[in-house]
N, C-alpha and C positions, 0 to 999 in steps of 0.2 A: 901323672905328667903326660905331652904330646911326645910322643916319640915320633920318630922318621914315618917308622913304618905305616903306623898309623895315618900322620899325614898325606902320605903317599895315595893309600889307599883313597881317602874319603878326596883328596883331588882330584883323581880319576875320576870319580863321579861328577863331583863340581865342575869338573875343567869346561866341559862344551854348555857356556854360560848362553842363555837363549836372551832373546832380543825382542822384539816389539814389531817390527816390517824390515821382511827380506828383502826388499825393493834396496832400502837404505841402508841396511846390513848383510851381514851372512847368515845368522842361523836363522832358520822357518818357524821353532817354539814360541811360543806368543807367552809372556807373563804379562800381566795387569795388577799391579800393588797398588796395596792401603797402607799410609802410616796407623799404626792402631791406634795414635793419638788419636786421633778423629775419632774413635768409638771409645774414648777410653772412659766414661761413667759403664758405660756396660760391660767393658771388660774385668772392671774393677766387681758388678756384682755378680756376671756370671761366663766366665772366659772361655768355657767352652762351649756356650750355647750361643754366644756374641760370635765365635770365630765360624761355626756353623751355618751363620746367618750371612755372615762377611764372604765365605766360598758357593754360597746359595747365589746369591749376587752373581757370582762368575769373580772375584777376584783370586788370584791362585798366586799371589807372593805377601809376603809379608814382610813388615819392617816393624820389633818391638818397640816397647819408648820405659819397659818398667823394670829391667833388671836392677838399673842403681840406686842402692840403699837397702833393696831386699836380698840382692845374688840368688836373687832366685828370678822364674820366668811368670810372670803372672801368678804368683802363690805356688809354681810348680818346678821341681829341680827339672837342670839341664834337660835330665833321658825320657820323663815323662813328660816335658812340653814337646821334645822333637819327635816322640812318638801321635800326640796330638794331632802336630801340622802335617806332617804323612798320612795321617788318619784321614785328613779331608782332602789328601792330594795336592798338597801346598807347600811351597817352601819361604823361608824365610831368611832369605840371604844377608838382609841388614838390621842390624837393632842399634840403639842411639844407647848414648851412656855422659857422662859426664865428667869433669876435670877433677870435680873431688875439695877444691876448698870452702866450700860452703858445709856450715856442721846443720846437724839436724837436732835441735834443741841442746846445743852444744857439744855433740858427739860428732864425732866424725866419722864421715859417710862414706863405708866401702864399696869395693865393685865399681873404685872409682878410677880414672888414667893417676892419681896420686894414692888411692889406698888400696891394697889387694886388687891390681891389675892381672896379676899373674892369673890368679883363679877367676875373674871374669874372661879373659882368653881363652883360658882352660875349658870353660864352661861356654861360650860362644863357640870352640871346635865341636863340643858334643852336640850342640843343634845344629851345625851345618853355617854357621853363620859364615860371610866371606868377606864380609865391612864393618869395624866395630867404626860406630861412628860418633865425635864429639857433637853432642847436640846443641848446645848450647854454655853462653859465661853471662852468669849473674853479673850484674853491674858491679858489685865489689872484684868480680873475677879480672874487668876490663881493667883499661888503664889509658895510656898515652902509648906512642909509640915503642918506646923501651920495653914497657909490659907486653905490648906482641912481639917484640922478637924474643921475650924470656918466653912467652907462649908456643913458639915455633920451636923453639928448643924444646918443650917438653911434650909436642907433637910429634918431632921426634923420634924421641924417646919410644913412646908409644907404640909409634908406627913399627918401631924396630921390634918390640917384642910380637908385636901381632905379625909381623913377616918370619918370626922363628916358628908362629905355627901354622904359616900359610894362609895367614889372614892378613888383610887391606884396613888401615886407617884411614880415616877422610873427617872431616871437618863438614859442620850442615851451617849454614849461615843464616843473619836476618838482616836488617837494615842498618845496624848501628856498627857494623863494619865500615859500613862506607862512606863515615863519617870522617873527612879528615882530623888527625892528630899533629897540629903543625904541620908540618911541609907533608906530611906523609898518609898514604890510606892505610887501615890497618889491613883491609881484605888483601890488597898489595903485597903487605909486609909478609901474610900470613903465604902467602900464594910462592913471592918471591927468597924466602928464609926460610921454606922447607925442602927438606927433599923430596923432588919431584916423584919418586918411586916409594918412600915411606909415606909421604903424605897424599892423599887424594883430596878431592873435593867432592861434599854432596850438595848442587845448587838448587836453592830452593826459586825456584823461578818468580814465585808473588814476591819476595822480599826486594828479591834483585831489581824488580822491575819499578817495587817502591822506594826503592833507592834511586828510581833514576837513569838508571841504567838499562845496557842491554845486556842478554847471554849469551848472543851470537855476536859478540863483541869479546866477551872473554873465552868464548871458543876458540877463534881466530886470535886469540893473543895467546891462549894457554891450551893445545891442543892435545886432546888426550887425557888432561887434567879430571875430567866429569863425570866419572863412570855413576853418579848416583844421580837423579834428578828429584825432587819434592814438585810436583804438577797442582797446584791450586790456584783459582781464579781470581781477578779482583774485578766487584762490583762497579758497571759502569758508571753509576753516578756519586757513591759514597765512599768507592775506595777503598770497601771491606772485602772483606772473604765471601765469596760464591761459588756454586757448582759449576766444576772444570766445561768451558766451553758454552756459560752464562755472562761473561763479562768480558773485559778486554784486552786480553792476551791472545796473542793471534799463536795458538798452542803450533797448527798447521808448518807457518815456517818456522817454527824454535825445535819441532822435530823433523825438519829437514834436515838439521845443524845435528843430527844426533852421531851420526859416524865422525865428524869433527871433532865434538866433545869428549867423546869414547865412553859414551852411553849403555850403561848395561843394564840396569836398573830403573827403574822410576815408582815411584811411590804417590798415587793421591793423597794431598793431607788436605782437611779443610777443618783447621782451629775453631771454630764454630759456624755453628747450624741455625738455620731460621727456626727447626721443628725438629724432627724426627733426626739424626746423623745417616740412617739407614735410607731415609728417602732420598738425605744428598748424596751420598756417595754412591745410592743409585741411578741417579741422574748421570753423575759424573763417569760411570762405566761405561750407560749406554751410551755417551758422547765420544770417548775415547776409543770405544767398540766401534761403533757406527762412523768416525771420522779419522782417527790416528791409526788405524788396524789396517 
């Protein structure tokens, strides 16, 4: 189990969390993250010569997407994946997980915010993690508005046992949030029926924007709220997913709004690739290096 002490310690390390641009923040450490969604056929065949490739690149943070339903980190317990990302001089402060009522060929899927939470915490403090985050709800998970605020309740939840061991819950969105449910949005519900200190948010900026919406819209309505961001582009003329600062998201003033937000994190994802995933999120570095740095 997480003791104090432990906690203690491994926050002192975490605490002086680094940032992206001094100009707009305080600290000078520069991280650059990949969801490894984005690479995830190759992490699947070969996880440590893919993550190799990925700090080859220059990205130095990371955000998982596969401890749930295996509790495990890429085929590897807790101490030898966070031995791993040290290895390449990387941290990985965020990984995704899920609500847990979806079964997997009728079983039900631990490591989930409903089955054996405790030990995916437990096991998120041994690599360092500082954001377990809800990635996603399968369409039987949504609902109508009643369903999200029984959803906010068990956010919650959630949040409360990962603040016993010094860890941040947040929530990663996509478009079907901000669909209204009768009178009501659920992204709203979800934002307005949490607690604002258990719950965070991690905005995925293409979703939000295909929704319609702005970020620096809900910056300025929910300040502080955003310590995660998801940075992928969308296709000027189809609409799809492209390489960061290929399309029409004007990325320039959405991280102006990053100290409004309370931005700590951000993550390249880009759900699919024209070719290679490694050519795109090479693209996407040098854009982000060369123009958000």
């Amino acid at each position: 189990m997480i003791n104090r002490r432990s906690f203690i310690r491994s926050a002192s390390v975490l605490g002086a969390t680094p940032f992206l641009n001094a100009s707009w923040l305080t600290a000078s450490s520069r991280y650059i993250g990949i969801q490894l969604y984005t690479v995830r056929d190759d992490m699947q065949k070969d996880p440590k010569g893919t993550l190799r490739k990925v700090a080859a690149i220059g990205y130095n943070s990371l955000e998982g997407a596969t401890y749930t339903g295996s509790q495990k980190f890429y085929g590897m317990g807790a101490l030898e994946f966070s031995k791993l990302v040290k290895g390449l001089n990387c941290i990985m402060p965020s990984a995704h997980y899920r609500l847990g009522e979806d079964k997997d060929k009728g079983n039900t899927v631990n490591g989930t915010m409903l089955h054996e939470w405790d030990k995916a915490v437990e096991d998120a403090h041994k690599v360092g993690i500082q954001y377990m985050v809800c990635a996603f709800l399968s369409v039987p998970e949504r609902g109508n508005a009643d369903r999200y605020k029984y959803l906010a309740d068990e956010f919650n939840k959630a949040g409360e046992k990962c603040k016993q061991a010094g860890i941040q819950f947040a929530y990663h969105n996509h478009d079907f949030e901000f669909i209204k449910q009768g009178d009501a949005v659920p992204y709203d519900i979800l934002l307005n029926q949490t607690d604002k200190d258990l719950v965070k948010m991690e905005l995925d900026l293409y979703w939000v924007k295909k929704a319609g919406h702005d970020p620096i819209d809900l910056f300025n309505k929910h300040p502080g709220r955003f310590p995660l961001w998801h940075v992928k582009d969308m296709d000027k003329t189809s609409g799809d997913f492209t390489e960061v600062g290929n399309g029409n998201i004007d990325f320039k003033k959405i991280f102006a709004s990053a100290k409004q937000s309370g931005m700590k994190y951000f993550f390249v994802e880009q759900d699919k690739c024209p070719g290679s995933p490694f050519d795109s999120i090479s693209k996407s570095f040098a854009y982000i290096k060369g123009n958000l740095g």
